[in-house]
C-alpha positions as CSV (number, residue, x, y, z in Angstrom):
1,X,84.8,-61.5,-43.4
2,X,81.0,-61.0,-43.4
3,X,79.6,-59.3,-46.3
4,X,78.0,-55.6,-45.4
5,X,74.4,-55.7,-46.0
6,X,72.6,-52.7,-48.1
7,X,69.1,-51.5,-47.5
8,X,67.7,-48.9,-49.8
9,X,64.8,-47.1,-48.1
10,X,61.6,-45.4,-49.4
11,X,60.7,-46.9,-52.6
12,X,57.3,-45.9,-54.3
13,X,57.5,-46.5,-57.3
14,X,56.9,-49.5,-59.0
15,X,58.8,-49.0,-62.4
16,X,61.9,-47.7,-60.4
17,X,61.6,-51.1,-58.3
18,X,61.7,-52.8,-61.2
19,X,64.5,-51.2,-62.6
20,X,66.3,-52.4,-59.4
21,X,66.2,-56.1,-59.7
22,X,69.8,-56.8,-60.7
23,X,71.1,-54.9,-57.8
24,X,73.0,-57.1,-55.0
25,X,70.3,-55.6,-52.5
26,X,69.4,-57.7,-48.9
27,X,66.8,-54.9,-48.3
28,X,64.7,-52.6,-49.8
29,X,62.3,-50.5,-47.5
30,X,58.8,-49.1,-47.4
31,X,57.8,-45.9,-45.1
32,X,54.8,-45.9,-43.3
33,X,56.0,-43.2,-40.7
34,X,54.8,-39.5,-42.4
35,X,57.2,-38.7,-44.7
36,X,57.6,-37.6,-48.0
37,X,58.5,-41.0,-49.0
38,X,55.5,-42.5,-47.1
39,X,53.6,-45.2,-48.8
40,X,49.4,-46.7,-48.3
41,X,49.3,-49.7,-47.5
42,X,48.2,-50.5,-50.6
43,X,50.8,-49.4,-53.0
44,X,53.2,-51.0,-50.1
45,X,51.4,-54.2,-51.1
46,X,51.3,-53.8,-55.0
47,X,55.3,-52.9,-54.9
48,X,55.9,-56.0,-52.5
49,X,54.2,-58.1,-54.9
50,X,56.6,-57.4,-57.7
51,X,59.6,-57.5,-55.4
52,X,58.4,-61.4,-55.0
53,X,58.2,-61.7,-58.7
54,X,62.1,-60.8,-59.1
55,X,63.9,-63.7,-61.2
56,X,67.0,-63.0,-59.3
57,X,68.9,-65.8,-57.1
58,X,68.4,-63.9,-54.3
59,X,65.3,-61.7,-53.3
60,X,65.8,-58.9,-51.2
61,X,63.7,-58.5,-47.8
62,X,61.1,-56.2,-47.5
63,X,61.2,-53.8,-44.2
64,X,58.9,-51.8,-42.9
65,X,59.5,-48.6,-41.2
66,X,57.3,-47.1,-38.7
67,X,57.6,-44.1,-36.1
68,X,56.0,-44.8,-32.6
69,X,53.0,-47.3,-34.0
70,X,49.8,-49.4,-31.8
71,X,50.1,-52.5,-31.9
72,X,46.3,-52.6,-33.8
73,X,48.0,-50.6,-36.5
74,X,50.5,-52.9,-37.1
75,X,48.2,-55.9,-37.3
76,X,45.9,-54.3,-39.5
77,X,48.6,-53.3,-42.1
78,X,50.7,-56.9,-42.0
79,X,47.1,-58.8,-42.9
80,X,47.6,-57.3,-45.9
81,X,51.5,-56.5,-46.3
82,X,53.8,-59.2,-46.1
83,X,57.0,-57.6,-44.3
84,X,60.5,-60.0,-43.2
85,X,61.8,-56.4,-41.5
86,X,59.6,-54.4,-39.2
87,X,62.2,-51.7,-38.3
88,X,60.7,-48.8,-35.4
89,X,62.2,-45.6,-35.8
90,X,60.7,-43.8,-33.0
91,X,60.4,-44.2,-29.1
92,X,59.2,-47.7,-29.0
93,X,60.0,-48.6,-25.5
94,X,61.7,-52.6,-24.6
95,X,58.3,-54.0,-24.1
96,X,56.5,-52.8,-27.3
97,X,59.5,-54.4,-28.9
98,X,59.2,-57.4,-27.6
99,X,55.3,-57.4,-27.9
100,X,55.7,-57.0,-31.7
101,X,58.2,-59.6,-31.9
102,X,55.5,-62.2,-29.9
103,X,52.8,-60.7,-32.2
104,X,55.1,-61.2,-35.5
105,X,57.0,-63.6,-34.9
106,X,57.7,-64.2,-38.5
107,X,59.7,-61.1,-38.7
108,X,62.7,-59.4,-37.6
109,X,62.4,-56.7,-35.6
110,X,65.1,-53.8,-35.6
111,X,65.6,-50.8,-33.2
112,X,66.7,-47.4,-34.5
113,X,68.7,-45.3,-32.5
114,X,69.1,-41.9,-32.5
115,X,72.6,-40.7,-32.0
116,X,73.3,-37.3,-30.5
117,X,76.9,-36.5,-31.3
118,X,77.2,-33.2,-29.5
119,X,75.4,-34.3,-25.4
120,X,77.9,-36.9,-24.0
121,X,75.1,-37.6,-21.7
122,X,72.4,-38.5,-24.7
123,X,75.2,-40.6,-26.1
124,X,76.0,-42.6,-22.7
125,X,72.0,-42.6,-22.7
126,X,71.5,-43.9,-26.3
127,X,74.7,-46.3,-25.5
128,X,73.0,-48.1,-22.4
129,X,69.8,-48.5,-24.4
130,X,71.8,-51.0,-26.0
131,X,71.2,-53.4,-22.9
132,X,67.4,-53.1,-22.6
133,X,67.0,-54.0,-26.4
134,X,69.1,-56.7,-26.6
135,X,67.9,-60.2,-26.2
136,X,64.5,-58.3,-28.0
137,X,65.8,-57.2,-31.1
138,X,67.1,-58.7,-34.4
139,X,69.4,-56.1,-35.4
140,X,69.9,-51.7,-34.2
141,X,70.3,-48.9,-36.7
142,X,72.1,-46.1,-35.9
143,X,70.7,-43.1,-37.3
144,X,71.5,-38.5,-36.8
145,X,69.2,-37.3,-34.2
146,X,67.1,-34.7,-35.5
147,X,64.2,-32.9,-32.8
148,X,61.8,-32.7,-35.5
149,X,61.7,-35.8,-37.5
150,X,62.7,-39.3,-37.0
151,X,65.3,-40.1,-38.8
152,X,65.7,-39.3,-42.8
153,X,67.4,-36.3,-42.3
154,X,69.8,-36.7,-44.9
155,X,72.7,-35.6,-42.4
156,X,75.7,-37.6,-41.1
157,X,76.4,-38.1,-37.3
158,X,79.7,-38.0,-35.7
159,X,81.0,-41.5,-37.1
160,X,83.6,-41.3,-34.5
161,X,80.8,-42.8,-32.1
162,X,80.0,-45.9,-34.0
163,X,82.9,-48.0,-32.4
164,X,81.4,-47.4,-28.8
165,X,77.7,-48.4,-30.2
166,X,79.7,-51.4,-32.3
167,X,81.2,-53.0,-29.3
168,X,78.1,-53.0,-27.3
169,X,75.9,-54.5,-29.8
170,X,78.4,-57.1,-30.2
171,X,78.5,-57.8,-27.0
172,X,74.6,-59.0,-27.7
173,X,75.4,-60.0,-30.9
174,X,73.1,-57.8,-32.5
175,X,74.0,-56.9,-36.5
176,X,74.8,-52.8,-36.6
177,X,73.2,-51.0,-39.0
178,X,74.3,-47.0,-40.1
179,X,72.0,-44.9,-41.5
180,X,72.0,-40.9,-42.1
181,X,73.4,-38.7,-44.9
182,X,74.9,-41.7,-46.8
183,X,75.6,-41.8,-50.6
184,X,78.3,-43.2,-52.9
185,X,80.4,-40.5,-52.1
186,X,80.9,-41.4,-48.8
187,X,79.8,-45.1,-47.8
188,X,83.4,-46.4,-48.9
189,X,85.0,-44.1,-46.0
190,X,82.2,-45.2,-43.4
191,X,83.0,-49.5,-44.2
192,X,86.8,-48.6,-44.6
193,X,87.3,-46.7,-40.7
194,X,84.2,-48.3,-39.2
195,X,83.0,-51.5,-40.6
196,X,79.1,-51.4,-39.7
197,X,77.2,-54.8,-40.5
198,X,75.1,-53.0,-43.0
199,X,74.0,-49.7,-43.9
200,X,71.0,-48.0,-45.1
201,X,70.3,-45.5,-47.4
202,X,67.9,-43.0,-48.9
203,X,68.2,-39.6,-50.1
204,X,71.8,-40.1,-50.9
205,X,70.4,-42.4,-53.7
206,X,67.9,-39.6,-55.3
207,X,67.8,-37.0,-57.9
208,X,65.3,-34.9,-57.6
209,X,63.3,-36.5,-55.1
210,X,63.2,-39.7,-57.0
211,X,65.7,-43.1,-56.5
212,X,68.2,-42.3,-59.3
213,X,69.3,-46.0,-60.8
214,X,72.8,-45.1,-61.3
215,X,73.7,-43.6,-57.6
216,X,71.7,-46.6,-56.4
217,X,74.2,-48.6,-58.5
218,X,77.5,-47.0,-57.7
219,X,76.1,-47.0,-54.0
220,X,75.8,-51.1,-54.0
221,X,79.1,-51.3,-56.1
222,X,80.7,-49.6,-53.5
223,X,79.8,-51.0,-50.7
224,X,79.9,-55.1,-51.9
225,X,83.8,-54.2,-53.4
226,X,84.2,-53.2,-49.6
């Protein structure tokens, strides 16, 4: 059985990074779509610098997230910011995909979707999207639809919808990511009915605003035991 992969999203600090560097992590992230949790490009590169430094056996991949970007922006930012993940949380149509892939070619690229629980009609929508990604895309995150904001809303979707998504990507074989309201209260339930490839997390790892070591902890423990 594969082992789940964990992202933890929105770091910006550098003293909480560090206090991260025993954690089983495969990816942290870095938000350069506005957000609270937004970071300049160059505290993005100061923190990926001491992510490299880590001692551990394995480092954990730096992602980028980014809501509807140019193309110019993206190149401007990775001539300075060293990303494995560049992960699009916004309308990025097929062919921008596949035009930062050709541009990056060093990076994954990853597709977030934005799942609309309560319009069977957006659902079959966001469902066939699946086939115009794939053979583009490294890997598809499934994230709650929210009309104002993409994505870090803090709310769950209707999980009851991820084995639809799960069987298409597979049929591509493209690694499913769930994102969206998550925290170690209820990741064990999501791997236990659902079995996503990884998950991703934000809020649900906070106190205060701020990425709280031991929810961050309990979150990783919980999902690697899975």
């Amino acid at each position: 059985m594969t082992e789940t992969k964990v992202k933890i999203c929105g770091l910006q600090d550098v003293e909480v990074l560090k206090s991260m560097e025993r954690l089983p992590l495969d990816y942290i992230g870095f938000v350069f779509a506005p957000s609270r949790r937004n970071v300049t490009t160059e505290r993005a590169a100061e923190l990926i610098a001491e992510l490299r430094n880590w001692k551990t056996g394995s480092i954990p991949k730096a992602a980028g997230v980014f809501v509807n970007p140019e193309l110019a922006e993206l190149r401007e930012l990775l001539d300075v910011v060293q990303l494995d993940v560049i992960q699009l949380h916004g309308n990025e149509s097929p062919a921008f995909c596949r035009a930062v892939k050709l541009a990056f070619p060093g990076a994954q690229v990853w597709k977030a979707l934005s799942v609309q629980e309560t319009d069977d009609a957006a659902a079959g929508k966001g469902l066939a999207s699946i086939e115009l990604y794939a053979g583009i895309v490294d890997a598809l995150l499934l994230d709650t639809y929210d009309p104002l904001q993409s994505g870090g809303s803090g709310r769950t979707f209707a999980w009851e919808l991820i084995p639809a998504y799960r069987e298409a990507a597979a049929a591509h074989r493209l690694p499913l990511f769930v994102a969206g309201g998550l925290h170690p209260g209820n990741v064990g339930e999501l791997l236990e009915q659902y079995a996503p490839d990884g998950v991703d997390v934000s809020s649900g790892v906070e106190s205060d605003g701020i990425k709280d070591i031991i929810k961050m902890t309990a979150f990783v423990e919980r999902v690697k035991q899975s």
